[in-house]
N, C-alpha and C positions, 0 to 999 in steps of 0.2 A: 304500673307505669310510673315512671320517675316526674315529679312536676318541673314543670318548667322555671329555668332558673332566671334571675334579672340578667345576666352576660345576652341570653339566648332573645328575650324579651328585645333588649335596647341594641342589641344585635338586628333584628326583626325592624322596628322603628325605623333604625338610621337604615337600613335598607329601602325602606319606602318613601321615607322623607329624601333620598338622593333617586329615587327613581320620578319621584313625582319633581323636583327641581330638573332632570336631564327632559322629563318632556314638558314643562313651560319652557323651557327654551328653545323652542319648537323652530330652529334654524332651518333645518331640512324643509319647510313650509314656505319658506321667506318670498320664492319665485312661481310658488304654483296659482296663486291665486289668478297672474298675468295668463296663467293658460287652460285655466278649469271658466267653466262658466257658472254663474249663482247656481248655487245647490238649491232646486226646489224653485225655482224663479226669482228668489228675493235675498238666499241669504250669502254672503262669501265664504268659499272654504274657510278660510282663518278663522272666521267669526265661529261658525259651524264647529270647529277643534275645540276650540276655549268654551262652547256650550258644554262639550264631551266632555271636557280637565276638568270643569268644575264639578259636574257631577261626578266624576272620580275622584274630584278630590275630598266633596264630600264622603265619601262610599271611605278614602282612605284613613281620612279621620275620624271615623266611626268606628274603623279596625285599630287604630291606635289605641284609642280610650279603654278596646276593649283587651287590647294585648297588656297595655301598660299600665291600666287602672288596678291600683293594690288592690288589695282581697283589704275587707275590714276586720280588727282584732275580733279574736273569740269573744262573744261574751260580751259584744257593746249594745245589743239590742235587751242583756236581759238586766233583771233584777232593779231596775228603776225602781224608785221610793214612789213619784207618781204613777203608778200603774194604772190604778183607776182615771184615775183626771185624764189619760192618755185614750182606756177605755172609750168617756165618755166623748172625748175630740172625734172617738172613729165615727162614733152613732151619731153626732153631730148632738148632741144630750149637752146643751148647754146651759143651761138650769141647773143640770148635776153637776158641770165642771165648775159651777162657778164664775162664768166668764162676763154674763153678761150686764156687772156692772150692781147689779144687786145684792147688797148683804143679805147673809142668813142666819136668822133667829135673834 
């Protein structure tokens, strides 16, 4: 399977980023609220939509980051010179990193 290229990516993107700008401008909405009554007793259509968008919009920038966000070079996670001192940050071994302000020997 061929990977996907940056054309196809930012292809992808502007796709979503003009679908999501065509419905905040939620025009087609503008006269319903005069003829819908509160959704649920309390809330307005319109208000109701923009709960929707948001959460969508969330939802779509979450698919961005994940369509558009590079891949990291080969090889950035290894062969660090602090290997250990890194070790010890996992295990929270702060005595053996060093950190806690104490000289040794």
């Amino acid at each position: 399977m061929r990977p996907v290229t940056f054309k196809i990516r930012l292809t992808l993107v502007v796709i979503l980023v003009l679908g999501m700008f065509l419905l905040h401008n939620s025009f087609w909405w503008w006269d319903l609220d005069k003829h819908l009554p509160l959704l649920w007793g309390f809330m307005p259509f319109a208000f109701s939509y923009y709960v929707l968008y948001a959460l969508l919009a969330a939802a779509v920038m979450f698919l961005i980051v994940k369509i558009a966000w590079p891949e990291p070079p080969e090889g950035i996670f290894e062969g660090t010179e602090d290997e250990e001192l890194d070790d010890d940050l996992i295990r929270g071994n702060l005595e053996e990193a060093n950190l806690t302000g104490e000289r040794k020997g």
